[in-house]
Every structure is written in C-alpha cells, then in structure tokens.
N, C-alpha and C positions, 0 to 999 in steps of 0.2 A: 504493500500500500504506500504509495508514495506523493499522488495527488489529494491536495488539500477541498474538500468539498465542503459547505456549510449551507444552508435556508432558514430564514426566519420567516413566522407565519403568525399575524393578530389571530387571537384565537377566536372563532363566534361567538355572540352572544349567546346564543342558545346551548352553550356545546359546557354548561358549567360543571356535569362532572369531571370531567376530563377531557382534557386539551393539552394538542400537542404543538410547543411554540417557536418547534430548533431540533435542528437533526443536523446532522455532520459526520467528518471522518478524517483522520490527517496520519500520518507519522509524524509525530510529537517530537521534538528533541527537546524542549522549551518547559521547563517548571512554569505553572501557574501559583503565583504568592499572592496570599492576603488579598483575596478575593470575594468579593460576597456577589450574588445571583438574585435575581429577583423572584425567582420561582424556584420550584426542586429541576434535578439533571439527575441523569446518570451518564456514566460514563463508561465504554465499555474497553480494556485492555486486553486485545485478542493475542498477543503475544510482547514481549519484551519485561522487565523488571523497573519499579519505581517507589514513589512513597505518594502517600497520602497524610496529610495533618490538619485537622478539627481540635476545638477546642475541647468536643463530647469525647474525641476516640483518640486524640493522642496522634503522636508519630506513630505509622504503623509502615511497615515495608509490603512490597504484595508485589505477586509472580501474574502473568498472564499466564492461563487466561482466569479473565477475575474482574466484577464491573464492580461500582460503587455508588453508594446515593450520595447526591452534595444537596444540602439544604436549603428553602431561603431566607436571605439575609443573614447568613452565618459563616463566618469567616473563614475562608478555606485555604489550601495549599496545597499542590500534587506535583508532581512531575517525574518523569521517567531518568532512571541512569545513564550511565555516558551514550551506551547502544541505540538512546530511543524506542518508542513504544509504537505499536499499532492500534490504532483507538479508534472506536463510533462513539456520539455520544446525545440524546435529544433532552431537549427542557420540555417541561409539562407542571402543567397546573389544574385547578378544578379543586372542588368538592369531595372527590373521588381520594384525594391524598388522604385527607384527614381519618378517613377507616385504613388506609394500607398503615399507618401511623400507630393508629389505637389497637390493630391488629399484629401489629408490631411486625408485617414482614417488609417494614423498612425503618430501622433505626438509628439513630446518630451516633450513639457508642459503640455499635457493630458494623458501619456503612459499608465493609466490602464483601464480599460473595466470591469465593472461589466458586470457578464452572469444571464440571465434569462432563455436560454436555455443551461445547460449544459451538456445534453448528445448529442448534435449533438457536442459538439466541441471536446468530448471523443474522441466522434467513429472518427473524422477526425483526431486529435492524434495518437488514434491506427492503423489508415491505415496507415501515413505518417512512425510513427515507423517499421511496417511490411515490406512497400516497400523499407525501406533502410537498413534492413535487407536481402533481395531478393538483395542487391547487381548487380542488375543487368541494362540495360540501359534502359528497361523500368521502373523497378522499381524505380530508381532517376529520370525520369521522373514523374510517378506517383505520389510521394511524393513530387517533384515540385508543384500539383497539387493540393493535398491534402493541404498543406501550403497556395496557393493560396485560396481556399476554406477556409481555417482559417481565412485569411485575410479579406473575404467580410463578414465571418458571425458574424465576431467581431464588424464591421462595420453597421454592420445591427444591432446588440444588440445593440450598441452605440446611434445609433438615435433613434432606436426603431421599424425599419421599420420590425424587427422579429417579432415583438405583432400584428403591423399591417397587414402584412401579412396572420399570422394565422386567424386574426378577418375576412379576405376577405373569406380565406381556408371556416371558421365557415357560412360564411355568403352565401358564393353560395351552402354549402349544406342546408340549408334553403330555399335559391331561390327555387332548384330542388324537394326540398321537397313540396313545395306550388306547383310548375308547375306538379309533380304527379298527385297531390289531387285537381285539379283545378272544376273538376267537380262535386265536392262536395261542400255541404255549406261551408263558412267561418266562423268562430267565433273567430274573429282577436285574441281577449281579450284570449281565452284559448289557441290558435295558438302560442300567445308572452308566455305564460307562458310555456308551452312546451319545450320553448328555452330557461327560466331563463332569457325573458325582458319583459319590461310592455310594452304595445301596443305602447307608445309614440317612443319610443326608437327603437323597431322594426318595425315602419314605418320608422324612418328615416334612420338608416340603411340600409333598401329594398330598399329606392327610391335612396338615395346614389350608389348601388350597382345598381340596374337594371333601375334606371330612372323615373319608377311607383312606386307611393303607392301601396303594394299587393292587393288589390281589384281590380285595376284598371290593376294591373299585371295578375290575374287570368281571369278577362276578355276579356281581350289581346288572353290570351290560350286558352279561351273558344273559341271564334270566330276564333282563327286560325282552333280549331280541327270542327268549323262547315264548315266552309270552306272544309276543307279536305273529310269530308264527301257528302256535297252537290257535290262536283266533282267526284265522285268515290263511290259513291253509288247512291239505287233509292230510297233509303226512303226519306220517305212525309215531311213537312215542320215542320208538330207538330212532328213527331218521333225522327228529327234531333233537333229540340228543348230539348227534353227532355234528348237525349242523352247527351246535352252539359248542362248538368243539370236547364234548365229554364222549366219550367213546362205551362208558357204563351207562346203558340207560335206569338201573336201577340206585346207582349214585347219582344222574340226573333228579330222579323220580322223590329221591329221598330229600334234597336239597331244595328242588323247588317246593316240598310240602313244608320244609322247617320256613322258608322265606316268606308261603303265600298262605299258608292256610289249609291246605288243602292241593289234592293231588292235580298233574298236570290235565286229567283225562278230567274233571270237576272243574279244574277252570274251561277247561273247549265247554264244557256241559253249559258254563253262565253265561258264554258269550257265543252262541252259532254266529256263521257265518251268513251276510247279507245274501 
C-alpha cells in the first residue's frame, strides 16, 4: 500500500445512528501527537509495528494486524516504527456509539484489538471506502453498515467468539459428515484423524455440538432412516436391517424396541402406507 487515499462526507440529517464521516488509507511513516478528533475513528494497522498513547490506556506498543478506537475530543498519539505501517482508517458518529460504549465493545483503556481474522475486516474496509465514495444516500447508508459490521467483528476477535465460531462452522461439517456415512461402519479412531483430532477430543466436541457421542449419534440416524423405511416401503424386517447397515436383524429388532417402544413390525402396523 503505498498511495495515500482519504474522503470526507457531512453526515445526513437523518442518518443519527450512525454515520460514516472519513475513510482513508496510506502507508504511514509519520507519528500523529497530541491530537484530538471531533468524532470517534478507528484505525486499522494491517501490517507493520507502532505505538499508540491515550490518557485512558497509556503507552501501549501493538503489532499489525490490530485496529484501535480513538475517541472524541480526547487526546491522542500513535505512530508507527522506523518501517512504517499499513493502515485504513474511517471516522463515524451517531447515537449508535453511545450503546457500543455502554456495551463496552469499544473502550478507552483497552482501545486496541488484535485481529486473527484479517481479511474479513479488509473486505469490510473496502466496502465502507467504496460506499462513501458512491456519494450517494444509500451508499452512507451502507457504509453506516459496513462500520457497524467492523464494530461487532472486532468484538468478536476480542473475546474470541470468531475462533469459536469457526470451530462450530468446523464442527457441524463433521456432524453432516458422520450423518452421510451413518450407515457404514464406524472407526471413531481413523474418523478423528480424518479431522486432525484424537478420538478423545472429537467425542467431546460431537457431544458438545449434537448432545450424543457419534456412535450413539449414528445410531440415532440409523433408526431414524429405518423408521423411514419401514413406513414407506414393503421390505422384510432382515432387508430393512441391512439397509441400515446391521447385518443381525434380531439385534436390529431388539434395539429398535429399546428406542421406540415397540417392535419394528408395530411400528409399519401404526403407520400403513398411503
């Protein structure tokens, strides 16, 4: 990043939650001192190493990638090491600040946020830049948005609930993966390696996530799809066995009575076929 780019935008009347009044981007080499803002900023450092200093939070040092909130009317200081920084950075105002505030996912004695995802907060950068560029009342709309969107994902890196997140993302594609393949053996032990965890670890995950251990999860699926079958077809009791991969139809017969109530040949009984 080497071109310097800035826009400033009166915010609408109308627009008093939140407005976005300044977008930009440069390679910084230049400390900003003892500075005050008329509105809030953030400022985002997508790579290089600097400092930041507030009255609330001290000198603090900070790595990219890692953005910050600067307050307004509150005295500020930053600037990057000898290297220079690469930085986006937009002002914003509204109604809208005063709950991120009282909510505390923007604070003055904590203002910087290491990022662990930093190409979602790019791409939401580059839109906010774009729509206030568009000049137009959707587009500072948009760009309201897109800021708000900064807002929660910083928030989210901060606690961490973007790691956990993705781990859930990771984990119900597993789920689905195991309810595909239900009707095949299990071999937990090569199943968890599959996914880069030891069995230990990928049961408790599964059961965290669906409530069963996967065994007990696959059986679940099993007896749903024999169920399925037993209603809406006429195959025999050993063939619907087999289809749900048990090869004993009298260990079928025995398991779907502990699960359902009652025998496979009693459930076809309650529900004929249309």
């Amino acid at each position: 990043m080497r071109d310097t780019e800035a826009i400033y935008r009166t915010p609408l009347t109308a627009a008093g939650g939140l407005a976005v009044t300044g977008s930009g981007r440069q390679h910084a080499r230049r400390a900003v001192t003892d500075r005050k803002l008329p509105s809030f900023a953030v400022v985002l450092v997508e790579r290089g190493q600097g400092w930041l200093e507030t009255a609330a939070s001290g000198r603090m040092s900070l790595t990219g990638p890692a953005l910050f909130w600067l307050f307004p009317n509150r005295v500020h200081s930053y600037g990057p090491d000898e290297g220079g920084w690469d930085e986006r950075w937009a002002l914003f105002e509204g109604s809208f600040t005063r709950d991120f505030v009282r909510l505390r996912i923007m604070t003055e004695r904590h203002p910087v946020v290491a990022l662990h995802h930093l190409d979602e907060v790019v791409r939401l950068f580059g839109k906010l830049h774009a729509d206030l560029l568009d000049d137009t009342n959707l587009g500072q709309a948009s760009a309201a948005l897109m800021l708000h969107r900064i807002v929660i994902s910083a928030a989210r890196q901060a606690s961490g609930a973007a790691d956990r997140r993705q781990e859930r993302l990771d984990m119900a594609d597993i789920v689905e993966t195991l309810r595909r393949r239900a009707m095949q053996p299990l071999d937990l032990a090569a199943f968890a390696a599959e996914h880069g965890m030891s069995p230990a670890t990928l049961r408790r995950r599964f059961t965290l996530e669906t409530g069963l251990p996967p065994k007990a999860f696959q059986l679940r699926a099993r007896m749903d799809h024999a169920k399925q079958l037993l209603a809406t077809t006429d195959e025999n009791i050993q063939t619907v066995a087999a289809m749900i991969g048990l090869d004993d139809p009298f260990y079928f017969s025995r398991v779907f009575h502990e699960r359902e109530g009652c025998s496979p040949r009693e459930f076809r009984a309650r529900y004929p076929r249309v």
